[in-house]
N, CA, C and O atoms as a GROMACS GRO file, in nm:
protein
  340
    1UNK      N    1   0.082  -0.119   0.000
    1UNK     CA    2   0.000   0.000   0.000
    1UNK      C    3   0.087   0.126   0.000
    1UNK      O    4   0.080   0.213  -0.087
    2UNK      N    5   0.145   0.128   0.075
    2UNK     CA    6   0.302   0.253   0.097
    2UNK      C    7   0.381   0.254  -0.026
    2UNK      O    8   0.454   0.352  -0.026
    3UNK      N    9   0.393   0.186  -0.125
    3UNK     CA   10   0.463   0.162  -0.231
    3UNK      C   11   0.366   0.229  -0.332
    3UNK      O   12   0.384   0.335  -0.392
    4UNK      N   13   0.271   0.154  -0.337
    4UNK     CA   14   0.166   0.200  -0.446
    4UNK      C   15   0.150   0.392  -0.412
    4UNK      O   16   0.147   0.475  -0.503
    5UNK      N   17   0.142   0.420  -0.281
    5UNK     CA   18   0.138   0.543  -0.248
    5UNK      C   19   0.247   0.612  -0.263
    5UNK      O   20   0.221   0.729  -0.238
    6UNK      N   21   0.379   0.596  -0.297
    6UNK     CA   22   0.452   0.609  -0.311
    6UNK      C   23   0.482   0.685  -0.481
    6UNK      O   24   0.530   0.793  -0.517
    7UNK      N   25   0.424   0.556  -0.561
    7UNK     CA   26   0.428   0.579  -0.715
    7UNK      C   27   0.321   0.662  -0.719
    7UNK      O   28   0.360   0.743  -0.803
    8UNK      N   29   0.201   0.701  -0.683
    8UNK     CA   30   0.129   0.797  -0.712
    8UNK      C   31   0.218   0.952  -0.662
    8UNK      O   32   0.192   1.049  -0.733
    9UNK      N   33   0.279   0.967  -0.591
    9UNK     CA   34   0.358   1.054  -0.501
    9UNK      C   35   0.452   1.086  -0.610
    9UNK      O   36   0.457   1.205  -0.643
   10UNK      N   37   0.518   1.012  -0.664
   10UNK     CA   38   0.641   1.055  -0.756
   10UNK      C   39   0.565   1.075  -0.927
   10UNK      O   40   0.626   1.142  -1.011
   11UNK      N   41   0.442   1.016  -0.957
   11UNK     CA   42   0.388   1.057  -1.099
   11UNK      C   43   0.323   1.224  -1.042
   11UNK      O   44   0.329   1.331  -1.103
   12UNK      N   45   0.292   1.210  -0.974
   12UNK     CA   46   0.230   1.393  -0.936
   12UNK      C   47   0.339   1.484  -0.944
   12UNK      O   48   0.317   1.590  -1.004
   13UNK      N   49   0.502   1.456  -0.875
   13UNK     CA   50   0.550   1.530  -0.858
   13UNK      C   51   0.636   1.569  -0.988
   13UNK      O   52   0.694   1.676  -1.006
   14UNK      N   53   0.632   1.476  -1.064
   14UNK     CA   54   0.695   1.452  -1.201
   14UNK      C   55   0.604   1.555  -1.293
   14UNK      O   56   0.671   1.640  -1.351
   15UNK      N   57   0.454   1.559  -1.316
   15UNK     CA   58   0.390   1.647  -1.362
   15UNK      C   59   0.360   1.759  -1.284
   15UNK      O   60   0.315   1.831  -1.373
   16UNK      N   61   0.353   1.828  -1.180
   16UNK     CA   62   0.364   1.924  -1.077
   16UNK      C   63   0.489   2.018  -1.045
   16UNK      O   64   0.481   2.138  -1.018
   17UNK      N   65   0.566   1.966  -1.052
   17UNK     CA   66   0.693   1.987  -0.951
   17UNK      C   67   0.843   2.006  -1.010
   17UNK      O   68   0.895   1.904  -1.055
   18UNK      N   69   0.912   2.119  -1.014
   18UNK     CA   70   1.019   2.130  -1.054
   18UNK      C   71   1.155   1.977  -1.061
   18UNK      O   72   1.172   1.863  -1.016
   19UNK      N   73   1.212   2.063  -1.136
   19UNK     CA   74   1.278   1.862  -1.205
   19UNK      C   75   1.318   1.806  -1.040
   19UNK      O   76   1.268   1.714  -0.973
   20UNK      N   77   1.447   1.922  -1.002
   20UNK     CA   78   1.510   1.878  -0.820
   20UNK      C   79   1.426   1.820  -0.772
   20UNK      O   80   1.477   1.718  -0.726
   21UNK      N   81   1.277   1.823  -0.745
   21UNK     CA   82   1.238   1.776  -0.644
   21UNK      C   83   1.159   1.630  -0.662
   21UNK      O   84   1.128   1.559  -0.566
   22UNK      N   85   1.132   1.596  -0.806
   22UNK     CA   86   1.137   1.462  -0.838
   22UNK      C   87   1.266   1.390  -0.853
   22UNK      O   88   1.293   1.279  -0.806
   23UNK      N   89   1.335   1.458  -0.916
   23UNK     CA   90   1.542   1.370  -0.799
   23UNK      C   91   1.513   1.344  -0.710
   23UNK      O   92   1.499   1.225  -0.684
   24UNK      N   93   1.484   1.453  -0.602
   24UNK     CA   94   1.528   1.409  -0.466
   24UNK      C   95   1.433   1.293  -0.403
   24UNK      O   96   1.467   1.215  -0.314
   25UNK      N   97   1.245   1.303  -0.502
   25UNK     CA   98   1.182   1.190  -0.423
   25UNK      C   99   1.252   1.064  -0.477
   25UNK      O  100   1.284   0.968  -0.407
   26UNK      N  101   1.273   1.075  -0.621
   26UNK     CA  102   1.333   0.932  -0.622
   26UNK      C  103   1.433   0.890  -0.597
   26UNK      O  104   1.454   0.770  -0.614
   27UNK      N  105   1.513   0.960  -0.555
   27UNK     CA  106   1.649   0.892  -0.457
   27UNK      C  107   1.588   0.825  -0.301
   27UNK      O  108   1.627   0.721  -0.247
   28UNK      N  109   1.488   0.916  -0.254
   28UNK     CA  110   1.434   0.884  -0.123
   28UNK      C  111   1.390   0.748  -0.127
   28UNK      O  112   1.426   0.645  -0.071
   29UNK      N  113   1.296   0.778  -0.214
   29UNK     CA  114   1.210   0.596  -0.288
   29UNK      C  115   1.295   0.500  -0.267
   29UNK      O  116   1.279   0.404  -0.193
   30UNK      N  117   1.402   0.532  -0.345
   30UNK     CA  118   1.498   0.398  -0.364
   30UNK      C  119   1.536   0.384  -0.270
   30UNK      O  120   1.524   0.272  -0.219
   31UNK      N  121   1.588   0.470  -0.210
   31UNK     CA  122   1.672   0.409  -0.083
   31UNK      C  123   1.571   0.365   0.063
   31UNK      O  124   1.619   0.304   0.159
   32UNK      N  125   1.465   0.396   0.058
   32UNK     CA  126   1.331   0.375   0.164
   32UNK      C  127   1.299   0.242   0.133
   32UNK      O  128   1.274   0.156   0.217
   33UNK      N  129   1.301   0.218  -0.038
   33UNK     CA  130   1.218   0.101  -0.061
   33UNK      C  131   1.305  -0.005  -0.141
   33UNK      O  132   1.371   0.033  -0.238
   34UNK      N  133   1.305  -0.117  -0.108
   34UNK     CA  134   1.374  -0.214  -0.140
   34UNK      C  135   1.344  -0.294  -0.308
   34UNK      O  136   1.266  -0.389  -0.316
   35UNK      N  137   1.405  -0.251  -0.411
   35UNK     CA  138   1.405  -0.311  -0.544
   35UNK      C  139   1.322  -0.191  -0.619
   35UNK      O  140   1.266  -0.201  -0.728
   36UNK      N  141   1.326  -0.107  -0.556
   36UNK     CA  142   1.220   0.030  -0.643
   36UNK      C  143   1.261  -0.001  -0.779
   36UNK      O  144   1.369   0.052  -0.805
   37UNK      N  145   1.220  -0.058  -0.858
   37UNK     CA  146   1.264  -0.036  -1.011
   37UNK      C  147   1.159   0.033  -1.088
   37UNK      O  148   1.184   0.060  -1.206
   38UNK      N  149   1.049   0.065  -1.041
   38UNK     CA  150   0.947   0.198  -1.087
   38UNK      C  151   1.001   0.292  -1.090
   38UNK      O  152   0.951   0.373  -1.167
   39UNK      N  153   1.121   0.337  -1.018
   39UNK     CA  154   1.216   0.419  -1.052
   39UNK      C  155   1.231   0.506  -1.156
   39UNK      O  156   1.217   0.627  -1.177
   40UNK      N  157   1.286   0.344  -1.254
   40UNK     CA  158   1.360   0.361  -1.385
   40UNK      C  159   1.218   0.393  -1.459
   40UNK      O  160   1.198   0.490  -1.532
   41UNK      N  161   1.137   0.308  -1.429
   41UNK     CA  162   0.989   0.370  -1.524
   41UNK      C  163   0.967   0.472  -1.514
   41UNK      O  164   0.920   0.509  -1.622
   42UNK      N  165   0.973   0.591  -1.412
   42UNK     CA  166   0.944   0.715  -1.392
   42UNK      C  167   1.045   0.792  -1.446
   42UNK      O  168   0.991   0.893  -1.491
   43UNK      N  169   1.144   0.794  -1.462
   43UNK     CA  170   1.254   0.834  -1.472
   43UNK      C  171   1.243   0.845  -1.650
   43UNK      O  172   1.276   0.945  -1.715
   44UNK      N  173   1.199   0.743  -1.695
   44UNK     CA  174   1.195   0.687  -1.847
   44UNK      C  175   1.052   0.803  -1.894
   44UNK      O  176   1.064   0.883  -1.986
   45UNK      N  177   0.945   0.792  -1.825
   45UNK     CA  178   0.833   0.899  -1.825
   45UNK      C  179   0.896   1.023  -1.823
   45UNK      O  180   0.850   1.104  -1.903
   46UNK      N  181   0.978   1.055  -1.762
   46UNK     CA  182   1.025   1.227  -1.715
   46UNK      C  183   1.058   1.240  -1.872
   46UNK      O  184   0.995   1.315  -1.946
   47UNK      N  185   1.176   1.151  -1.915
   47UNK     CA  186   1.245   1.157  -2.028
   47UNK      C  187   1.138   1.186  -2.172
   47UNK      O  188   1.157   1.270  -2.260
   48UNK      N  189   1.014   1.081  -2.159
   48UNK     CA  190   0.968   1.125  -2.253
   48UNK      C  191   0.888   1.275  -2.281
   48UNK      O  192   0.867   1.332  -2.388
   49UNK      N  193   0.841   1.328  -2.105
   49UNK     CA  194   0.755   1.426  -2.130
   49UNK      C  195   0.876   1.562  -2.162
   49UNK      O  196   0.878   1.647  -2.252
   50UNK      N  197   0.957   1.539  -2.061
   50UNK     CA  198   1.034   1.647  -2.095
   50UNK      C  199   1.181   1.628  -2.140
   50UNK      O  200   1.248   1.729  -2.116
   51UNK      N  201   1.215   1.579  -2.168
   51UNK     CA  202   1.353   1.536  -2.242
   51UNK      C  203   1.381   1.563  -2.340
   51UNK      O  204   1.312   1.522  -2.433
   52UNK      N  205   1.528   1.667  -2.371
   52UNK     CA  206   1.544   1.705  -2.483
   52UNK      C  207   1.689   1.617  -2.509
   52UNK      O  208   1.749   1.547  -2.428
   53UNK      N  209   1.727   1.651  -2.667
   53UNK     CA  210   1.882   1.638  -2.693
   53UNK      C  211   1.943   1.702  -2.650
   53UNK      O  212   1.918   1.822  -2.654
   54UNK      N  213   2.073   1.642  -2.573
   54UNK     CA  214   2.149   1.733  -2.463
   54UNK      C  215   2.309   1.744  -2.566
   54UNK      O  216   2.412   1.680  -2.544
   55UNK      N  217   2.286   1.842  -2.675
   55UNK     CA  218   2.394   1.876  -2.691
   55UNK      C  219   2.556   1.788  -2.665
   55UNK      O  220   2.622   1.720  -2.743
   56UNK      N  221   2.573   1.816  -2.560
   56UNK     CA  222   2.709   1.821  -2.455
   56UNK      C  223   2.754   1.676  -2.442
   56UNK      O  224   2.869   1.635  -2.439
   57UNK      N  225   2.614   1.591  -2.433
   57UNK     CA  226   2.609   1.433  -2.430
   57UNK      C  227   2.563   1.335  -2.545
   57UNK      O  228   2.484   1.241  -2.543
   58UNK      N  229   2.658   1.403  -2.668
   58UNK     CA  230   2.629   1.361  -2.826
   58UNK      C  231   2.455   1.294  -2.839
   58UNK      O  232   2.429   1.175  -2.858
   59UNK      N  233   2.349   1.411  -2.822
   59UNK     CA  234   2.232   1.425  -2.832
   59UNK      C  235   2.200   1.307  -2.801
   59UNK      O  236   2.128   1.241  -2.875
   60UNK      N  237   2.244   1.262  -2.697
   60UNK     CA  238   2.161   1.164  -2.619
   60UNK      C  239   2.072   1.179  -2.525
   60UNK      O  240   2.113   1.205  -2.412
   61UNK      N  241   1.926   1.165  -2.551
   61UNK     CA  242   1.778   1.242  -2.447
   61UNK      C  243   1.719   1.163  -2.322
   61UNK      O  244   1.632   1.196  -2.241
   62UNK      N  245   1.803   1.035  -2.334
   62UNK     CA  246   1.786   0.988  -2.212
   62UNK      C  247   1.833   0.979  -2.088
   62UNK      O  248   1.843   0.871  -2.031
   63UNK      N  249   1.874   1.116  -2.023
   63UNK     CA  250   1.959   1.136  -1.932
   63UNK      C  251   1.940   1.107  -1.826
   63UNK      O  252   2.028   1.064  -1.752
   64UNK      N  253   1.763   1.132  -1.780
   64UNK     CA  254   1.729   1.071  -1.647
   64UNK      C  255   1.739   0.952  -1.627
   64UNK      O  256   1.774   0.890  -1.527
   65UNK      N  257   1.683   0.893  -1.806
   65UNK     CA  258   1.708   0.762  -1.763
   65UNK      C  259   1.803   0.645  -1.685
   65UNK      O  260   1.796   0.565  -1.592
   66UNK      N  261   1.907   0.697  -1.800
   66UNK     CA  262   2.066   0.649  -1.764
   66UNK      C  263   2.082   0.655  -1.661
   66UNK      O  264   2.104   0.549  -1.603
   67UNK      N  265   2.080   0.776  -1.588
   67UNK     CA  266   2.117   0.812  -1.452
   67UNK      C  267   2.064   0.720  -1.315
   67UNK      O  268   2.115   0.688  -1.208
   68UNK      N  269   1.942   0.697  -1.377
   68UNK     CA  270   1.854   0.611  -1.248
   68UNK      C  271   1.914   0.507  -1.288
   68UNK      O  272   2.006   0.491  -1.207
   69UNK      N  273   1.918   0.384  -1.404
   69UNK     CA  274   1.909   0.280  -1.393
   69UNK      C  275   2.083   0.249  -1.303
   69UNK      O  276   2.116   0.164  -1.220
   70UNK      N  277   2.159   0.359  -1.366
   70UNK     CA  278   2.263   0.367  -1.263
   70UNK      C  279   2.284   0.365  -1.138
   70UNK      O  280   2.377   0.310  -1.078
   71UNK      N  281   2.147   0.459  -1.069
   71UNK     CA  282   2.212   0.496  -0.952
   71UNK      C  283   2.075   0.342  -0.898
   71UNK      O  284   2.108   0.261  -0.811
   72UNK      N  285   2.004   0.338  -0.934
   72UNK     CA  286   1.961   0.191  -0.869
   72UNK      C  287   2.023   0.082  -0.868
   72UNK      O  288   2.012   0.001  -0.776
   73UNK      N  289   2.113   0.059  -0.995
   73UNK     CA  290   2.199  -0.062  -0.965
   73UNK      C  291   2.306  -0.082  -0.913
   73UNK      O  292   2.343  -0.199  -0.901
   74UNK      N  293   2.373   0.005  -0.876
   74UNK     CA  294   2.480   0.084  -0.770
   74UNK      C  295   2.390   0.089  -0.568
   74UNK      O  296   2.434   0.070  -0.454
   75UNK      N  297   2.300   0.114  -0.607
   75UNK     CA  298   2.224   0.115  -0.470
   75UNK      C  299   2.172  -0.005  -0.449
   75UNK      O  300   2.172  -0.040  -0.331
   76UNK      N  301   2.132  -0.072  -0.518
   76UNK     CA  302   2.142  -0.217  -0.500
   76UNK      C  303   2.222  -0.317  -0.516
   76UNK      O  304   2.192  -0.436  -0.524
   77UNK      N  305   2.329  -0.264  -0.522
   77UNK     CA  306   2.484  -0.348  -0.522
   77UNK      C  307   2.519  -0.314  -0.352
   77UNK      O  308   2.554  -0.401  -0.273
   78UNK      N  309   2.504  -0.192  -0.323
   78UNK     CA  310   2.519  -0.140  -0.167
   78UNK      C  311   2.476  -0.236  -0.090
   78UNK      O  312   2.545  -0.307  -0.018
   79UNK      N  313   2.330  -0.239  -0.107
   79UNK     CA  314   2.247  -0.299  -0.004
   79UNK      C  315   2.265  -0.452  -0.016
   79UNK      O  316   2.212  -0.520   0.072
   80UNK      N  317   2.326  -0.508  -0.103
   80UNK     CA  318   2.330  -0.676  -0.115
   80UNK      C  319   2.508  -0.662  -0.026
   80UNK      O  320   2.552  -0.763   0.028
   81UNK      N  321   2.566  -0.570  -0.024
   81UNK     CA  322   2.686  -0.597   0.059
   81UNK      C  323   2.657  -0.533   0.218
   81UNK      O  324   2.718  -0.592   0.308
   82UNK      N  325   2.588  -0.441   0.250
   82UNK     CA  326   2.558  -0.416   0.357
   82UNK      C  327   2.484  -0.548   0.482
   82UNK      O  328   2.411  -0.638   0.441
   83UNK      N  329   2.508  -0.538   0.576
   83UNK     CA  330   2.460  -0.637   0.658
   83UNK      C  331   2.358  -0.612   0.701
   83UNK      O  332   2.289  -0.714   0.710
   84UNK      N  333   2.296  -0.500   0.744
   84UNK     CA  334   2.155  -0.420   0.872
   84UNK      C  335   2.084  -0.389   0.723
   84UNK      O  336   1.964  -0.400   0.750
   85UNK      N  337   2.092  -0.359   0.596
   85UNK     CA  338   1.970  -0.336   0.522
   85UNK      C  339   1.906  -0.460   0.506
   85UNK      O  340   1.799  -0.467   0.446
   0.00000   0.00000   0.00000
């Protein structure tokens, strides 16, 4: 139920809410919630509504994307070596 409330929480803030502060919920997500990979789906949504060619990164428009599936599989490399998560 907290999960599901969760993904409604981060699709609002994604259409609502300046870019920072859908970063910062989905870093929270992930690290609150164990295997968040809705993450990367949201993240993949941001990209399509607002995602442009980024110049700088040989017009590659999937930046949020990249970034999450990164920083989730890196955060879940953490937590499989950590002992108390």
């Amino acid at each position: 139920m907290l999960r599901i409330f969760a993904n409604m929480l981060l699709f609002s803030f994604i259409l609502f809410s300046p870019w920072w502060i859908t970063v910062i919920a989905g870093i929270v997500f992930t690290v609150f919630f164990r295997a968040f990979y809705e993450a990367v789906f949201w993240a993949f949504f941001f990209d399509l509504l607002y995602g442009t060619a980024a110049a700088s990164f040989l017009n590659f428009t999937f930046l949020f994307t990249a970034s999450a599936v990164v920083f989730v599989l890196v955060l879940e490399r953490i937590n499989k070596m950590t002992r108390f998560y």
